[in-house]
Backbone atoms as SQL, in Angstrom:
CREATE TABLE atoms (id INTEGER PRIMARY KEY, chain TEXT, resi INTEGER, resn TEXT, atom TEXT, x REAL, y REAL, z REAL);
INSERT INTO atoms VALUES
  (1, 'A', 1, 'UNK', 'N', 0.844, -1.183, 0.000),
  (2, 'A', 1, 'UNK', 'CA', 0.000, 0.000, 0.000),
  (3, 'A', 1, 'UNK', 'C', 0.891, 1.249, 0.000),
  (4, 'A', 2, 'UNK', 'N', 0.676, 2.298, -0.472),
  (5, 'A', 2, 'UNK', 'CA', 1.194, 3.458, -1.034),
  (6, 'A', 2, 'UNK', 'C', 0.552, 4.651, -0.692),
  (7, 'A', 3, 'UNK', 'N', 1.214, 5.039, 0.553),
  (8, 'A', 3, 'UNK', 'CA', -0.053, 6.382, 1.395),
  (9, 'A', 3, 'UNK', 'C', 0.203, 7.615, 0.625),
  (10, 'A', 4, 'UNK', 'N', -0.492, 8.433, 0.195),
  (11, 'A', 4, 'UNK', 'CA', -0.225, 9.380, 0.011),
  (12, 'A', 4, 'UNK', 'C', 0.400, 10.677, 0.508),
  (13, 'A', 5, 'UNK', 'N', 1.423, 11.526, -0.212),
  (14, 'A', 5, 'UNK', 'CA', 1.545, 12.532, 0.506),
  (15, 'A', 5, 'UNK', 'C', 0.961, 13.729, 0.142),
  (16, 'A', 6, 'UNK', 'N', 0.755, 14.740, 0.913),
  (17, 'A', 6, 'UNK', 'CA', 0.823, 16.194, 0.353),
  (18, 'A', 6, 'UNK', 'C', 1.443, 16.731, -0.364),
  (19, 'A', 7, 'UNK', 'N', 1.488, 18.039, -0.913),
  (20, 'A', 7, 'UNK', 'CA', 2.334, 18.594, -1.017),
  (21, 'A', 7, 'UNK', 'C', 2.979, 19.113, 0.249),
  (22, 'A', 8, 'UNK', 'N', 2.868, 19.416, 1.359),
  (23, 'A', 8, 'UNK', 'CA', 3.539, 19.789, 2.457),
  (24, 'A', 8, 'UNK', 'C', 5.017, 19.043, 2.618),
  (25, 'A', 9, 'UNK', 'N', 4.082, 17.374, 2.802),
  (26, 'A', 9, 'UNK', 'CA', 4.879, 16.144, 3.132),
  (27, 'A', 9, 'UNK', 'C', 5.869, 16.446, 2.154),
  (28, 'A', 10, 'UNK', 'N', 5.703, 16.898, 1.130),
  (29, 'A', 10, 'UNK', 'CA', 7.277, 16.434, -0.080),
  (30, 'A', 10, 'UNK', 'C', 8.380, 17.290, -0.185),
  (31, 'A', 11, 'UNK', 'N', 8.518, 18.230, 0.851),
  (32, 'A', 11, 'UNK', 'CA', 9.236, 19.438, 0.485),
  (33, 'A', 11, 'UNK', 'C', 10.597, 18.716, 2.138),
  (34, 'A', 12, 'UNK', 'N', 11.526, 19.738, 0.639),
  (35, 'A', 12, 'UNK', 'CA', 13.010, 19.102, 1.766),
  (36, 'A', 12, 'UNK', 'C', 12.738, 19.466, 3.069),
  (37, 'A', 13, 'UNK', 'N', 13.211, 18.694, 3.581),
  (38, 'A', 13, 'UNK', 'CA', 13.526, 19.694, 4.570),
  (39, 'A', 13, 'UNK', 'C', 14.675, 20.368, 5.458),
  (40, 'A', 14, 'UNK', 'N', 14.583, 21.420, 5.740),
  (41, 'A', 14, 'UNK', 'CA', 15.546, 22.544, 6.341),
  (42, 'A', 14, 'UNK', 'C', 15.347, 23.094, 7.613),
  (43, 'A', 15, 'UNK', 'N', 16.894, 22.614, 8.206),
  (44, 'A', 15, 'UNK', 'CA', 16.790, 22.776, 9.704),
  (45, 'A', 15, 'UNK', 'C', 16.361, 24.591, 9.891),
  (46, 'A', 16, 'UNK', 'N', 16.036, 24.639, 11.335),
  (47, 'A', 16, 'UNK', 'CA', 15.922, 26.667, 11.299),
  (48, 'A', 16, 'UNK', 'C', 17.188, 27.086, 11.626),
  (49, 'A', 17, 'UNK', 'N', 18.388, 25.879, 11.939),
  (50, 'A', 17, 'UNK', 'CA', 19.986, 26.446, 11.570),
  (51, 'A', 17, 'UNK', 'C', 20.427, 27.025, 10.342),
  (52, 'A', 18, 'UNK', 'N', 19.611, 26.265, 9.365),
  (53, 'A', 18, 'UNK', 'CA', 20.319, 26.353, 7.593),
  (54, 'A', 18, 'UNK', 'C', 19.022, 27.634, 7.854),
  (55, 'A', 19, 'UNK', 'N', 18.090, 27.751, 7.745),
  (56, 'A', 19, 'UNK', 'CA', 16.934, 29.171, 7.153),
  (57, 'A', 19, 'UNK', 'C', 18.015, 30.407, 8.188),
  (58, 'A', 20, 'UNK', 'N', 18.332, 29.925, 9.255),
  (59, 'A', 20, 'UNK', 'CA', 18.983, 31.315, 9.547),
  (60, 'A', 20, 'UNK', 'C', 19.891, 31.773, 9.317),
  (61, 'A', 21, 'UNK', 'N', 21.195, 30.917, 8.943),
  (62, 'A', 21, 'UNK', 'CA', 22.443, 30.919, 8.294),
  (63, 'A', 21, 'UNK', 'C', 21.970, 31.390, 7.116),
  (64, 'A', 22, 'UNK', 'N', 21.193, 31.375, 6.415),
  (65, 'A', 22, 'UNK', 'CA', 20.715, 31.663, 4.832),
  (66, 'A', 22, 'UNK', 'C', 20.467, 33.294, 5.208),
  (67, 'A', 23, 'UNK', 'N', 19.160, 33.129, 5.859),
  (68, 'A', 23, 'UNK', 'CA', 18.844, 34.645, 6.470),
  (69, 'A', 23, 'UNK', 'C', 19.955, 35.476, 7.078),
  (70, 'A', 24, 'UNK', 'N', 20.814, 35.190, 7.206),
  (71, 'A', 24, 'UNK', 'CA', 22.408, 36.045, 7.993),
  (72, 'A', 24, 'UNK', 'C', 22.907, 35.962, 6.635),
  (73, 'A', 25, 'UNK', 'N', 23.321, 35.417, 5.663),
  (74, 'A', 25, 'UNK', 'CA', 24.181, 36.019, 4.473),
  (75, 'A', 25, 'UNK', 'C', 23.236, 36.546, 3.703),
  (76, 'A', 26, 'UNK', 'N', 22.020, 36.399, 3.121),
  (77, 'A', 26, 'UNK', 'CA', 21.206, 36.877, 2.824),
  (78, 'A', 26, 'UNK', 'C', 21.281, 38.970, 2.939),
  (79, 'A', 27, 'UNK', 'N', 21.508, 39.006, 4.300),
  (80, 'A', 27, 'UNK', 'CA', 21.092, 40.155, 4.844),
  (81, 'A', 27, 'UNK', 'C', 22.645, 40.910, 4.957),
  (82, 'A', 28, 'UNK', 'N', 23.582, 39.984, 5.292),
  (83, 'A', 28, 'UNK', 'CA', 25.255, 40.555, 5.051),
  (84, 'A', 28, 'UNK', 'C', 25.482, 40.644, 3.620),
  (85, 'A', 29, 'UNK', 'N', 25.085, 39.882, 2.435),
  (86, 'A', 29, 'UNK', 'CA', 25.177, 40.259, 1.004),
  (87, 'A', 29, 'UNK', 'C', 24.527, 41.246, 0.668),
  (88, 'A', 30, 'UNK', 'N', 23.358, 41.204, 1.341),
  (89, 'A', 30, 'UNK', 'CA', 22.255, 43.034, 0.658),
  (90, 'A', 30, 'UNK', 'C', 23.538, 44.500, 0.556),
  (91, 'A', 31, 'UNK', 'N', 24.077, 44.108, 1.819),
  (92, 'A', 31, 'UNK', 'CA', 24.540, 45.499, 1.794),
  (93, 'A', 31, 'UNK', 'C', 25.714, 45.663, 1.159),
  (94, 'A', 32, 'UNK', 'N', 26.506, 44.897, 0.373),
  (95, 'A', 32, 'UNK', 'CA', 27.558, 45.161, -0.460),
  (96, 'A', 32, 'UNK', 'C', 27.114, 44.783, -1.820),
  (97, 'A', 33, 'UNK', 'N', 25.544, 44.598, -2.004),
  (98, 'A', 33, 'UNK', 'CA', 25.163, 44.375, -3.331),
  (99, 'A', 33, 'UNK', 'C', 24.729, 45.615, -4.256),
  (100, 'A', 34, 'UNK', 'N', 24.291, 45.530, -5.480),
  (101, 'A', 34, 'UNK', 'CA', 23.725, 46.604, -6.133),
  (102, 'A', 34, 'UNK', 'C', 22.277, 46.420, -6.229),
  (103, 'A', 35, 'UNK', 'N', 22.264, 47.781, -5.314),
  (104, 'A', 35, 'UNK', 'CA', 20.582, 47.503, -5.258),
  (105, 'A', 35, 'UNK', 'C', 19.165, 47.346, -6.017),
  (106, 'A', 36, 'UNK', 'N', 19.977, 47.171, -7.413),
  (107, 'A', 36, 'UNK', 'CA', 18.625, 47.309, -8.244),
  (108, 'A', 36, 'UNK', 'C', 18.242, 45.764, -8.821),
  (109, 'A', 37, 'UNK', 'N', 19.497, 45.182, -8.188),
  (110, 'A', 37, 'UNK', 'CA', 19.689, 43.489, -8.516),
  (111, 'A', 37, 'UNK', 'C', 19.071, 42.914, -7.473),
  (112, 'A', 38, 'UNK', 'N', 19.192, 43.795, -6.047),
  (113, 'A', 38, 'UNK', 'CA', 18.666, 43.233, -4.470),
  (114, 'A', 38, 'UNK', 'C', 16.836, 43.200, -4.538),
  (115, 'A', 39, 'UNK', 'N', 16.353, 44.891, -5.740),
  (116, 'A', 39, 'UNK', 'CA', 15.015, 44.803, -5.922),
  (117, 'A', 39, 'UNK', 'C', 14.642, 43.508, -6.678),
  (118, 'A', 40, 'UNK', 'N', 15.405, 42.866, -7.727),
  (119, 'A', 40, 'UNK', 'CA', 14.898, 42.621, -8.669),
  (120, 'A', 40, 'UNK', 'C', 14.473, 41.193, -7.725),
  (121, 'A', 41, 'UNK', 'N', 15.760, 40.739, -7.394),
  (122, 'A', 41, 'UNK', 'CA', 15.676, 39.282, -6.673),
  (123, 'A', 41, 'UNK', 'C', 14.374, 38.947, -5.544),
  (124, 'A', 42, 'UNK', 'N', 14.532, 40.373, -4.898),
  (125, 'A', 42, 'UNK', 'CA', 13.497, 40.165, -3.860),
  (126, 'A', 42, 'UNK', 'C', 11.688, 40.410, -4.588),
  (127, 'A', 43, 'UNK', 'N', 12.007, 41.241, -5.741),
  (128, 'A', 43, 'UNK', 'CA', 10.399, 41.147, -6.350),
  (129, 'A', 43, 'UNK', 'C', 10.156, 39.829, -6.722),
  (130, 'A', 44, 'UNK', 'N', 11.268, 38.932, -7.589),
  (131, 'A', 44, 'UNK', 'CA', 10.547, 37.770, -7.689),
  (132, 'A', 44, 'UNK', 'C', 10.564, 36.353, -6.781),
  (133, 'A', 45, 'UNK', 'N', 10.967, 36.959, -5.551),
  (134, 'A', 45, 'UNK', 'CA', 10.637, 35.860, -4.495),
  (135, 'A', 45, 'UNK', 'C', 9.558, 35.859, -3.615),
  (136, 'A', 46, 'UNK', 'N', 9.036, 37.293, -4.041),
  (137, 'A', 46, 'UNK', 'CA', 7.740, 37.573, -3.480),
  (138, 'A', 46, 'UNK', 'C', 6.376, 36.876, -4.313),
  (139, 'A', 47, 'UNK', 'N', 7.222, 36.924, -5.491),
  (140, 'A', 47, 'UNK', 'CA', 5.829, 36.280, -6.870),
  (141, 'A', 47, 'UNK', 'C', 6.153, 35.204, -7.078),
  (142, 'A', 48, 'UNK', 'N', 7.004, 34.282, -6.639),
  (143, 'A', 48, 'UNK', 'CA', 7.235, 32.763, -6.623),
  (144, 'A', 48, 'UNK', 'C', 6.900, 32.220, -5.276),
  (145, 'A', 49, 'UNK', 'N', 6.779, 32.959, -4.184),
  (146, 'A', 49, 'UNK', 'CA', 6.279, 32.822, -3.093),
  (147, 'A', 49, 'UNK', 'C', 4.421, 32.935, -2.841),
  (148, 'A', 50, 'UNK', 'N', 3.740, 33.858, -3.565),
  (149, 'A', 50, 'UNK', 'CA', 2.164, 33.678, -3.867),
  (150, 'A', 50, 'UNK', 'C', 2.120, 33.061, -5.075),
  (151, 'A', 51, 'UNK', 'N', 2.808, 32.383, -5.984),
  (152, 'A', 51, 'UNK', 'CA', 2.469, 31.700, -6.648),
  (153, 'A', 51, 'UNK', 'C', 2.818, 30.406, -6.151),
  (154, 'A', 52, 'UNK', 'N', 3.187, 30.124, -5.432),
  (155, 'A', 52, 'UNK', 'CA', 3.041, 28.593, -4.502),
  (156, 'A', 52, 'UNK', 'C', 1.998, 28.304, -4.010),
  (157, 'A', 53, 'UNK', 'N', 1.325, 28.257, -3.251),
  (158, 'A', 53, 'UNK', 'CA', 0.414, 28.595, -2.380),
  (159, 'A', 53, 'UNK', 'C', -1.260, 28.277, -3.571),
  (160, 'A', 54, 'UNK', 'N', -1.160, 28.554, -4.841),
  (161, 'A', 54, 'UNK', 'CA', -1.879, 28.703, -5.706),
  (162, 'A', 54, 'UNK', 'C', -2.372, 27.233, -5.768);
C-alpha cells in the first residue's frame, strides 16, 4: 500500500539552523550588493512565493 503525501509532506527539509544561516548572508550580502539586482531578486521571491500557495 502506497499512502499518500501532500504537497507539504514532499518538500526538503531545512533545519531553522540552515533558514537562519541563509537569512544572515542573505542580509550581510544586501549590503555590499547593487541595489537594483537586491530589488529585482526580492520582487521575484515575493511572486514565486504567492504563486506557490496557488
Amino acid at each position: 500500500m502506497i499512502a499518500s503525501k501532500s504537497q507539504i509532506d514532499r518538500r526538503p527539509f531545512r533545519s531553522q539552523a540552515d533558514r537562519k544561516s541563509e537569512e544572515a548572508l542573505e542580509s550581510q550580502y544586501r549590503s555590499v550588493a547593487i541595489p537594483e539586482v537586491v530589488a529585482a531578486l526580492s520582487q521575484a521571491r515575493r511572486e514565486s512565493a504567492v504563486a506557490k500557495p496557488a
